[in-house]
C-alpha positions as a Markdown table, in Angstrom:
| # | Residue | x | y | z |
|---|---|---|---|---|
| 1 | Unk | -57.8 | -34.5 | -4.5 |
| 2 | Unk | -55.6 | -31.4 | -4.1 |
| 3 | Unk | -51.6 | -32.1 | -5.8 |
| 4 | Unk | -49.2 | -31.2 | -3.3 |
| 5 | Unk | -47.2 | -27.9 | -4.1 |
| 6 | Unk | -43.7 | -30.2 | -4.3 |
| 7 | Unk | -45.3 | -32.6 | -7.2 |
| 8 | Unk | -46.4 | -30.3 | -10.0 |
| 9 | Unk | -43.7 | -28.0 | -10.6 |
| 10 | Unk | -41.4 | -31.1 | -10.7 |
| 11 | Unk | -44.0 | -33.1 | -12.7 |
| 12 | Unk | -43.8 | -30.5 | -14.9 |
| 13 | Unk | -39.7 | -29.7 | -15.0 |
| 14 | Unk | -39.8 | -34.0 | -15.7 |
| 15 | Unk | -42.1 | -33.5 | -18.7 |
| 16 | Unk | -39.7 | -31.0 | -20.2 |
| 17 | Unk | -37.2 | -33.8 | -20.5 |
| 18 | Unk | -39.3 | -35.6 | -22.8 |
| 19 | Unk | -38.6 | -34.8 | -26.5 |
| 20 | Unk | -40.4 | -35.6 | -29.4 |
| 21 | Unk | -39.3 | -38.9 | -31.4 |
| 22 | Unk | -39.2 | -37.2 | -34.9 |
| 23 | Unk | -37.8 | -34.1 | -33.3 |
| 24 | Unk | -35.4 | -34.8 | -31.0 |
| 25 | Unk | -34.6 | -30.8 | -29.9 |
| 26 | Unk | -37.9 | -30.3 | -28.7 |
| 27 | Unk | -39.9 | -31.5 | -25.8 |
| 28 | Unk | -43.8 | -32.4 | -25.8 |
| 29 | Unk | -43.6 | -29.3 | -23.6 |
| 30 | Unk | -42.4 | -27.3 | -26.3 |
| 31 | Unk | -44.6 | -28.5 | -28.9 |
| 32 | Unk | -47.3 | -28.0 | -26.6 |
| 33 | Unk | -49.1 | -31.3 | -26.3 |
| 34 | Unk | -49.6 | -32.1 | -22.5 |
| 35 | Unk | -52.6 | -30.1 | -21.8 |
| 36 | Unk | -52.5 | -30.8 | -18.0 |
| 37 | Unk | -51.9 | -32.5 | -15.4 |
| 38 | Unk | -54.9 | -33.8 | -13.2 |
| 39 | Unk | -54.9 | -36.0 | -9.8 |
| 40 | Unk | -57.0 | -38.7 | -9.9 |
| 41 | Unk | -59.1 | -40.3 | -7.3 |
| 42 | Unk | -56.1 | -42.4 | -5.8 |
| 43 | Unk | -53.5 | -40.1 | -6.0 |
| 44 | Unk | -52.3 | -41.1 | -9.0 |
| 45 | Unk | -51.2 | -38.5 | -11.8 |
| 46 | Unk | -53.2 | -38.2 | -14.8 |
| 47 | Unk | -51.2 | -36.8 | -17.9 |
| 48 | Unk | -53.4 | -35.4 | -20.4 |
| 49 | Unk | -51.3 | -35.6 | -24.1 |
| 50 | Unk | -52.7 | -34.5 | -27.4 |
| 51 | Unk | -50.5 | -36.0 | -29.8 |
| 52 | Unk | -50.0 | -33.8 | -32.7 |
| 53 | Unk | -51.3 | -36.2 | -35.2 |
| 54 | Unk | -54.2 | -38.6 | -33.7 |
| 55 | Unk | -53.3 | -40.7 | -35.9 |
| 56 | Unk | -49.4 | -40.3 | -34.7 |
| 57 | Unk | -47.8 | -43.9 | -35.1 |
| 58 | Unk | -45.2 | -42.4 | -32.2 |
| 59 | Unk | -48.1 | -42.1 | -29.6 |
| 60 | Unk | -47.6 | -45.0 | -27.8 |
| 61 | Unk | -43.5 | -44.6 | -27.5 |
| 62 | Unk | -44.6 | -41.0 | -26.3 |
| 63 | Unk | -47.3 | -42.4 | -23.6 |
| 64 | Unk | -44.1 | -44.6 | -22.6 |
| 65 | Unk | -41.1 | -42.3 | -22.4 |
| 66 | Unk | -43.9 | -40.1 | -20.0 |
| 67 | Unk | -44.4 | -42.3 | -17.9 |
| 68 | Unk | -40.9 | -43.5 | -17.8 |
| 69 | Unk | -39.8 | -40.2 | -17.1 |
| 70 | Unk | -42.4 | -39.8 | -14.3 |
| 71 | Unk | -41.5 | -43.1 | -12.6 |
| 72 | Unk | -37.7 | -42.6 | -12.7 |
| 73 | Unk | -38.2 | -39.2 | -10.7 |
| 74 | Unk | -40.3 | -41.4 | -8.5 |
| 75 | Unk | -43.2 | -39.6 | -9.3 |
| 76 | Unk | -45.3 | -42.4 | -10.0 |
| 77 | Unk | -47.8 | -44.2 | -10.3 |
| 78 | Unk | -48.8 | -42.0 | -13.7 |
| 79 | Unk | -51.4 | -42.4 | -15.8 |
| 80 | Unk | -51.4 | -41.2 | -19.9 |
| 81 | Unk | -54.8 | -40.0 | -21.1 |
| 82 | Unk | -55.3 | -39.6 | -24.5 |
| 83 | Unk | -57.2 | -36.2 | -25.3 |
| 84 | Unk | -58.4 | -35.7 | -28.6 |
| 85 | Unk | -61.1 | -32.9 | -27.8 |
| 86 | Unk | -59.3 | -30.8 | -29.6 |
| 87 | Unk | -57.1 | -30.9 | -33.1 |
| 88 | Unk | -53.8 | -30.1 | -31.9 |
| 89 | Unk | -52.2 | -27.2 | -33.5 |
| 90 | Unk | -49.0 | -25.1 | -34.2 |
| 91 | Unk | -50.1 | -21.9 | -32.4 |
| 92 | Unk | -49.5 | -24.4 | -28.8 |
| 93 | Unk | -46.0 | -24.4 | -29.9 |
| 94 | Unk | -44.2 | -22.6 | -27.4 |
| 95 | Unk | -42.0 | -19.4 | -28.1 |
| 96 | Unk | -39.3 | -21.4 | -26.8 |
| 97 | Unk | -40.0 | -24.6 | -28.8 |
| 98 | Unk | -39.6 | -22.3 | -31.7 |
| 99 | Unk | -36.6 | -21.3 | -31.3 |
| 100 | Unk | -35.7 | -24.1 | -30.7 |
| 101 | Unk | -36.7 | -25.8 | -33.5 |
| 102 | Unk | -34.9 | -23.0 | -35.8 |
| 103 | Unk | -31.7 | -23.7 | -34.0 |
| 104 | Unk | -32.2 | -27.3 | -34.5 |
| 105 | Unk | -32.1 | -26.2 | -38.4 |
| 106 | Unk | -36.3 | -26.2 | -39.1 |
| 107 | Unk | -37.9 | -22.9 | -39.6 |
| 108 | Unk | -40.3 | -22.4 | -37.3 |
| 109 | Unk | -44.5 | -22.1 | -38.3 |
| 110 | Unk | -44.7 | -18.7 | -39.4 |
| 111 | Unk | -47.9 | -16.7 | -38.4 |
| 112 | Unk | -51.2 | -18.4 | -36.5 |
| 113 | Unk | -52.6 | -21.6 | -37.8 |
| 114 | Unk | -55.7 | -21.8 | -39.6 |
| 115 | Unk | -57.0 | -25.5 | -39.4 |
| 116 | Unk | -54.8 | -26.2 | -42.3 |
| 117 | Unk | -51.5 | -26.5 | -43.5 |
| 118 | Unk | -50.5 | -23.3 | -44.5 |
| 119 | Unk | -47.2 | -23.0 | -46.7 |
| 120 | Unk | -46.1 | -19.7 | -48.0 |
| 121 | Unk | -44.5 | -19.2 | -51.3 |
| 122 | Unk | -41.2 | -17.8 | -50.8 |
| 123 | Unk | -39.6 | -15.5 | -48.0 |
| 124 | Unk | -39.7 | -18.4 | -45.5 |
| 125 | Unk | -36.4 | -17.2 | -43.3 |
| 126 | Unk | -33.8 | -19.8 | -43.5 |
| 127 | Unk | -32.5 | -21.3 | -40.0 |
| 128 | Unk | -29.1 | -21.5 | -41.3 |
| 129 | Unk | -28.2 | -18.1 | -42.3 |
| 130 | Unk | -31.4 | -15.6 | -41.4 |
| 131 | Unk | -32.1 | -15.0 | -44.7 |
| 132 | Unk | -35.6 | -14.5 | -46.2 |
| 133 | Unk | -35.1 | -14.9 | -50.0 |
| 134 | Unk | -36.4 | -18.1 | -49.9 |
| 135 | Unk | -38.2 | -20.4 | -52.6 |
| 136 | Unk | -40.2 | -23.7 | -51.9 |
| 137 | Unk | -39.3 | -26.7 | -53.3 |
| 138 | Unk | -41.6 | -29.0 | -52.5 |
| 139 | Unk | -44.8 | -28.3 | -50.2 |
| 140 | Unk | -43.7 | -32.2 | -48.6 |
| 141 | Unk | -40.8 | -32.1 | -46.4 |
| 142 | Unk | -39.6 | -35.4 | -44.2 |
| 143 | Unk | -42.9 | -35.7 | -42.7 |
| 144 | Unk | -46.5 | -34.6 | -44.2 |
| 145 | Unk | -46.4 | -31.3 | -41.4 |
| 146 | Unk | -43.1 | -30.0 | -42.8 |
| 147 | Unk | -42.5 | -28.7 | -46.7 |
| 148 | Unk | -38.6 | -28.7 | -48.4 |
| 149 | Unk | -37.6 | -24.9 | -48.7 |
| 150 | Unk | -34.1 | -23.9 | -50.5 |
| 151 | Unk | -32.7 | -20.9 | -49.1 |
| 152 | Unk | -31.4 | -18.5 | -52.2 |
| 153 | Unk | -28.4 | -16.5 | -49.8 |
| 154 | Unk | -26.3 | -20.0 | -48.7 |
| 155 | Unk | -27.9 | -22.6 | -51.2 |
| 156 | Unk | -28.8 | -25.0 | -48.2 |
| 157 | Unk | -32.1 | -26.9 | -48.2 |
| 158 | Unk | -34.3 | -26.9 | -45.1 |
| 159 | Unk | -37.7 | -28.0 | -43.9 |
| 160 | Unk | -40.2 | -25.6 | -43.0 |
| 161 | Unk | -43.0 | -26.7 | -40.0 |
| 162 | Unk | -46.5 | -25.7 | -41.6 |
| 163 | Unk | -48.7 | -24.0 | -39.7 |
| 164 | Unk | -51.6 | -26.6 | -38.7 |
């Protein structure tokens, strides 16, 4: 079954307005985790979402607020499918999600992900000020993908989203 042309651009405006429950500032758009939107057999819309931990205790609140958000544009009935095909990583993050995210006072993953975490040493730039003389503190931040930097210019502590 074909989507009509009216339905995906605003599915996909509506998906924008749902943001992350750790991080607020950024939608599951952003962070790159709806990896499309299908039509099934009856019409109904089939979200695709790779959460971007499968073993992310938030999936279910995620797979709610979609739908939610789907239903109150009246853009239902709306289906969540899980997809785990794939490992989801930082380099889906979009340009725009990054920026966000330093503006919401993270820095940003710096460089492509590797299939790890990968946490530099020092020279991290620091969301607050700009600057890059940077140390690490501790390679655990607030959450297991994000290490604790200290930024040497203004002193202020900040998290730092690992590449992954």
């Amino acid at each position: 079954m074909q989507i009509s042309d009216h339905r995906l651009p605003r599915c996909w405006e509506v998906l924008k307005t749902v943001t992350d429950p750790e991080i607020p500032a950024l939608s599951v758009t952003d962070l790159g985790m709806i990896r499309g939107v299908d039509v099934a057999s009856d019409g109904s819309l089939c979200i695709r979402l790779t959460p971007t931990y499968s073993g992310c205790p938030a999936t279910d609140m995620l797979e709610a607020d979609i739908l939610g958000a789907l239903d109150g544009a009246g853009l239902g009935p709306a289906r969540v499918q899980l997809d785990l095909s794939e490992a989801w990583t930082t380099d889906w993050m979009s340009a725009d999600g990054k920026r966000k995210l330093r503006e919401y006072g993270i820095a940003p993953p710096q460089g492509p992900a590797c299939g790890q975490y990968l946490i530099p040493s020092d020279g991290v730039p620091c969301p607050q000020c700009g600057g890059g003389h940077t140390r690490l503190l501790s390679e655990f931040g607030s959450t297991a993908c994000k290490a604790q930097y200290q930024c040497r210019d203004c002193l202020e502590p900040f998290d730092y989203f690992k590449c992954i």
